[in-house]
C-alpha positions as CSV (number, residue, x, y, z in Angstrom):
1,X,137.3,93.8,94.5
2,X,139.1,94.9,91.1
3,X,135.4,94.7,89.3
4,X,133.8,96.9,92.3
5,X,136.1,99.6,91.8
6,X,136.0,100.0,88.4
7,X,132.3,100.0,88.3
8,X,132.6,102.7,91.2
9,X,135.1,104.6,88.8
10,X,132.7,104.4,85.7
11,X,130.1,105.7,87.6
12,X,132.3,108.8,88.2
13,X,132.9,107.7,92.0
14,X,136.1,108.1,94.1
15,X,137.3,105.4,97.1
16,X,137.9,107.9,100.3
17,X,138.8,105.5,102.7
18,X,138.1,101.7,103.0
19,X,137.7,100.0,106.4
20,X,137.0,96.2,106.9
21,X,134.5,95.4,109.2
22,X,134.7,91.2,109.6
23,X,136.9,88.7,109.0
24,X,134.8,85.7,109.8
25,X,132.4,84.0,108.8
26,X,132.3,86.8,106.3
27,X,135.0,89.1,105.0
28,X,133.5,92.3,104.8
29,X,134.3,95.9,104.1
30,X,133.2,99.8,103.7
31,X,134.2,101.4,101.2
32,X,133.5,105.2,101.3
33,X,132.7,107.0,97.9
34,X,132.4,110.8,96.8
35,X,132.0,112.3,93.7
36,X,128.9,109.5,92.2
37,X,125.2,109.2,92.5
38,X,124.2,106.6,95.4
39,X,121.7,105.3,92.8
40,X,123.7,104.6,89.8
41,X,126.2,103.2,91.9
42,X,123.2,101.1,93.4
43,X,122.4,99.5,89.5
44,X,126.0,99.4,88.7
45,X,127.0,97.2,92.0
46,X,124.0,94.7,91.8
47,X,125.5,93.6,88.9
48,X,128.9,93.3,89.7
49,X,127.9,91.4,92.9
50,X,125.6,88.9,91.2
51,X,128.7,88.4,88.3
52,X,131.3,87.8,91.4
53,X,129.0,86.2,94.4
54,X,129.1,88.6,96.7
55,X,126.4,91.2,98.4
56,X,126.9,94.3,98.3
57,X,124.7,97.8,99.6
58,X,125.0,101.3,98.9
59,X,123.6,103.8,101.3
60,X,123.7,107.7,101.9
61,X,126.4,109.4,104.2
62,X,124.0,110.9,106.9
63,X,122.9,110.9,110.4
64,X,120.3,108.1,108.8
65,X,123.6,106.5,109.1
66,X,123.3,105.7,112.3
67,X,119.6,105.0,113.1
68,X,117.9,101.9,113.8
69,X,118.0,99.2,110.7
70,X,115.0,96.9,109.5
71,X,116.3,93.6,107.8
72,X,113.8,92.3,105.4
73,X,115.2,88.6,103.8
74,X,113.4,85.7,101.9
75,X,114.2,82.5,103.3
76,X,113.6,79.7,100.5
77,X,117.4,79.7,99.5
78,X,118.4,82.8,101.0
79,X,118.2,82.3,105.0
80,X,118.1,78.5,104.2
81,X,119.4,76.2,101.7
82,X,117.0,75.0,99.5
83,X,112.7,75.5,98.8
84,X,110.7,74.3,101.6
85,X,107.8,73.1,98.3
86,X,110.5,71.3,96.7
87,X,111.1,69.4,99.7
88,X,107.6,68.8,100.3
89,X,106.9,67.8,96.6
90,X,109.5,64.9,97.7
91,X,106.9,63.4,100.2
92,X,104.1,63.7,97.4
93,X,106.1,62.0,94.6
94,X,106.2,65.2,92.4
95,X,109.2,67.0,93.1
96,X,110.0,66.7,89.1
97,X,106.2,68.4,88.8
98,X,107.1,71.3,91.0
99,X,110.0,72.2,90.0
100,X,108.8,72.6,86.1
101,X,106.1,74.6,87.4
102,X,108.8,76.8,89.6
103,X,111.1,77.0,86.3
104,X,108.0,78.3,84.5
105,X,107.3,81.0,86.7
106,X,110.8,82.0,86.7
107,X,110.6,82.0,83.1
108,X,108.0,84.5,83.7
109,X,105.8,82.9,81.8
110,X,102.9,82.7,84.7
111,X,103.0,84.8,87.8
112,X,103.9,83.7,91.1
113,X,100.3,83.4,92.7
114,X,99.4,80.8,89.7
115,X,102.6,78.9,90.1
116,X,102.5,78.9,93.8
117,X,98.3,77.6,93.6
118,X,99.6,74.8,91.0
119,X,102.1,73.6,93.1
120,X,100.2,73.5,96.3
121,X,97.9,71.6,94.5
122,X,100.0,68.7,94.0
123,X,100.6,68.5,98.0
124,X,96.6,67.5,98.3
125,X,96.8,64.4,100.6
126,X,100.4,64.9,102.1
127,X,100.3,64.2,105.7
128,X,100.6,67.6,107.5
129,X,103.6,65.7,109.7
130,X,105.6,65.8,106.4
131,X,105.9,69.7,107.3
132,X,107.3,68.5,110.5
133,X,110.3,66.1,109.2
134,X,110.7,69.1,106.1
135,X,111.5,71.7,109.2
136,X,113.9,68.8,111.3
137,X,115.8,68.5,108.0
138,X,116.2,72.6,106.9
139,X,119.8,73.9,107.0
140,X,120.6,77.5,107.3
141,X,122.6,79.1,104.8
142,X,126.4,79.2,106.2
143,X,126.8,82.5,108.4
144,X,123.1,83.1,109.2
145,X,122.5,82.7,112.5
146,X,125.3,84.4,113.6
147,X,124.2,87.5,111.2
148,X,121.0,87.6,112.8
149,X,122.7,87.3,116.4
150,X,125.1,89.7,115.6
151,X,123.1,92.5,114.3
152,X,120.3,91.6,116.5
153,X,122.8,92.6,119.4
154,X,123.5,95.8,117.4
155,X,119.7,96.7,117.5
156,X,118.9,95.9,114.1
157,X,115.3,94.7,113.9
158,X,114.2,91.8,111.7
159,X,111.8,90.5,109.5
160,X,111.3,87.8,107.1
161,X,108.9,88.4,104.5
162,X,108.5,85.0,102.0
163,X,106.3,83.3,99.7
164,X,106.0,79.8,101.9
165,X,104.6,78.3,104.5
166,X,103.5,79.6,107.9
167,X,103.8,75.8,109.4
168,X,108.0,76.6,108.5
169,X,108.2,79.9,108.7
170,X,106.7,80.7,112.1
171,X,109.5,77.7,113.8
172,X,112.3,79.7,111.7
173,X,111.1,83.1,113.3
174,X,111.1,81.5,116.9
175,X,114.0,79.9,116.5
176,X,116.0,82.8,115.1
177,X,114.0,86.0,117.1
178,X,113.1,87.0,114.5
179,X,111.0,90.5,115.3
180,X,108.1,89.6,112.3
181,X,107.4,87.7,109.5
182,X,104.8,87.5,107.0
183,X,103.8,84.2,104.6
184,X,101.8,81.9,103.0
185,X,99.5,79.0,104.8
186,X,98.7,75.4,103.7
187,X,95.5,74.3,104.5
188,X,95.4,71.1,106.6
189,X,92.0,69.1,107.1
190,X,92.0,65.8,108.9
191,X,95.5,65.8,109.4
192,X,96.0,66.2,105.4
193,X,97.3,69.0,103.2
194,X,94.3,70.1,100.9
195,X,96.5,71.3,98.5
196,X,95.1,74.4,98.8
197,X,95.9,78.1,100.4
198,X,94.6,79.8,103.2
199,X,93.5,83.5,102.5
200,X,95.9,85.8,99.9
201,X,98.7,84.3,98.8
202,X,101.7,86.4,99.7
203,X,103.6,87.3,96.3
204,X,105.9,90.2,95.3
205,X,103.2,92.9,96.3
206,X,102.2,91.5,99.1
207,X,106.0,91.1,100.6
208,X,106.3,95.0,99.6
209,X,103.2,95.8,101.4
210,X,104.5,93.5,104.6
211,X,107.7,95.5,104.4
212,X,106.1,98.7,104.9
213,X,103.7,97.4,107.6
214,X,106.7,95.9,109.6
215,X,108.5,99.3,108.9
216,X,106.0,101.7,110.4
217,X,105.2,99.0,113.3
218,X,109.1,99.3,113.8
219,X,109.2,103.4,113.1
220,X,111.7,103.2,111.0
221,X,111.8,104.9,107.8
222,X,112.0,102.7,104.7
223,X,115.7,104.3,103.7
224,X,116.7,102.4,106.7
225,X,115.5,98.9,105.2
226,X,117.5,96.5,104.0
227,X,116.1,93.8,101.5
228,X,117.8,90.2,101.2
229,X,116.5,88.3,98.5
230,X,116.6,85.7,96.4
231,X,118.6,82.3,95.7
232,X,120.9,81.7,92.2
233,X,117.6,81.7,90.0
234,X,115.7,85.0,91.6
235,X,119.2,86.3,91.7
236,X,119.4,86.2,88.1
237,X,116.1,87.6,87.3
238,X,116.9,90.7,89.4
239,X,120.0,91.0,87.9
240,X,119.1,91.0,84.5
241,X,116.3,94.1,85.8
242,X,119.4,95.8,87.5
243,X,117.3,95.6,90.4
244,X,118.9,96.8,93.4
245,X,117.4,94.6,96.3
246,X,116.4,96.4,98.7
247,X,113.5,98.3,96.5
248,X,111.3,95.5,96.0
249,X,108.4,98.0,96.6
250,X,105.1,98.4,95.9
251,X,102.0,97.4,93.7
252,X,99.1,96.6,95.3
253,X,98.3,95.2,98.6
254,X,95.9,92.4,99.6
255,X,92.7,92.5,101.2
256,X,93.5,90.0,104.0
257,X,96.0,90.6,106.4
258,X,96.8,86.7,108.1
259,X,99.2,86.5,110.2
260,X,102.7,86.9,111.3
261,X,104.4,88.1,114.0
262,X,106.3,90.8,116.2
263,X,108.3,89.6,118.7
264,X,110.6,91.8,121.4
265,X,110.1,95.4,122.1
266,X,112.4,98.4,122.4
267,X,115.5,98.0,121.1
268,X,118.8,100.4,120.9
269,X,119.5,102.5,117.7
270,X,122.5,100.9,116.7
271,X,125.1,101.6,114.0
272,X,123.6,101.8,110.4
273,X,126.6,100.7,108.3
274,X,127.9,102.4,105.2
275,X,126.9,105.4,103.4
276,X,126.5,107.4,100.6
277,X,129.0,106.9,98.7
278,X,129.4,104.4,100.8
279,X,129.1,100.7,100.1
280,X,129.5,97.5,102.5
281,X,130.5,94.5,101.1
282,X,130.8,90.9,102.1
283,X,132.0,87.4,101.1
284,X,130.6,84.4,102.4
285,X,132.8,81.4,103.9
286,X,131.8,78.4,105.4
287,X,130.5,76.9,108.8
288,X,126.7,77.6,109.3
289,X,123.9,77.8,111.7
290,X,121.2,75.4,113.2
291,X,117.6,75.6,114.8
292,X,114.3,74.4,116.9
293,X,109.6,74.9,117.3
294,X,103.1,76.3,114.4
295,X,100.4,78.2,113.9
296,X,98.2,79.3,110.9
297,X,98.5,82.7,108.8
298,X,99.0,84.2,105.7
299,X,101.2,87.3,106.7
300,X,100.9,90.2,109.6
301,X,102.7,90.5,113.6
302,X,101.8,89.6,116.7
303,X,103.3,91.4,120.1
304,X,105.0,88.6,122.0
């Protein structure tokens, strides 16, 4: 807390009025702040949160405030512990393959869509029921499910937006309700994994682009998004950018849409959060979340 405020008070900020908002599994609060510039305090914050393990958001004070909220989250180690290819590169004998190729791209020293083809590669001949006893063994991240409950209930729409596997993803979305979802598909012939992908792979770009497509589908403006991203590793590569999360925007888009999916309708404006000089922040605790459910796809919606 001590690092948050002093970063809010370099940035020329003052602390109005503080209110906490949980207790458990997360502790968080709302911090309302005049007198700095949302977006400094934006750059400023990302890296005090990555330095102290904790998430933080700034938003504008505003009757945006309190409109309807689109949550856009990765999943490999974000919404679940651990990287679905990893665990996949265990049934092929090549986990120690992948994950110099992942370390690589991190590294920036090839982009995603090469690193993602390379490792894929090494799945070829994996029996497509591995993606079955990779799913039966995924944990949530402690706290998740009952975030997605809780701000489901709230009328908070969400989405999950990732550079994996339909097989997984699509069970996580059904599982969860989650409202869409875009990724990546692995080709399956015979019963086999190819070790190829089906269609555009979905990389930075293309989770921008599905964030905007899931946006408008939602009609809610893209102030009102929210983007979760990112285990330890990506969380150190946006840090050092001073990326704030949620503006993983644009690029380019792909030419093939896939698949995805949209699931409920309607849904309740509920309460946006903080604002303007406003910042929510939360620390995570223990006890976690569990699961349940394929389909092909490479990223879009379906109505339910």
């Amino acid at each position: 807390m001590t690092a948050l405020t002093s970063r809010i008070k370099a940035a020329g900020g003052n602390i109005d009025r503080i209110l906490r908002l949980a207790r458990y599994p997360v502790t968080a609060l709302r911090l309302e702040v005049s007198g700095a510039d949302p977006d400094v305090l934006q750059v400023e914050l990302a890296a005090a949160a990555f330095e102290h393990g904790v998430d933080v958001a700034v938003e504008e004070r505003g009757i945006l405030r309190h409109a309807q909220r689109l949550v856009v989250m990765d999943v490999d180690s974000t919404l679940i512990q651990g990287e679905v290819i990893e665990m996949l590169a265990e049934h092929a004998g090549c986990a120690d393959e992948v994950a110099a190729v992942t370390e690589s791209a991190m590294r920036g020293e090839i982009d995603f869509e090469e690193s993602l083809r390379q490792r894929v590669a090494r799945l070829e001949g994996v029996p497509a029921s591995a993606l079955d006893d990779v799913y039966a063994a995924l944990e949530y991240t402690p706290g998740a499910r009952t975030m997605v409950r809780s701000l489901k209930r709230l009328g908070y729409r969400f989405a999950l937006v990732s550079g994996g596997f339909t097989q997984i993803i699509e069970r996580i979305a059904d599982d969860l309700g989650i409202d869409y979802w875009a990724a990546n598909e692995l080709e399956v012939v015979d019963g086999r994994l190819t070790g190829g992908v089906v269609g555009a792979v979905v990389d930075r770009a293309g989770k921008a682009e599905a964030l905007r497509r899931f946006a408008a589908e939602a009609r809610i403006g893209l102030k009102n998004t929210q983007r979760a991203s990112g285990g330890a590793r990506r969380r150190r590569h946006l840090a050092q950018r001073a990326l704030p999360r949620r503006d993983h925007v644009p690029a380019r888009h792909h030419a093939r849409g896939g698949r995805g999916r949209r699931r409920g309708r309607g849904g309740a404006d509920g309460p946006g959060g903080v604002a303007a000089g406003t910042l929510t922040g939360s620390t995570r605790r223990p006890p976690g979340g569990s699961r349940s459910s394929s389909s092909p796809g490479s990223a879009t919606r379906r109505c339910r």
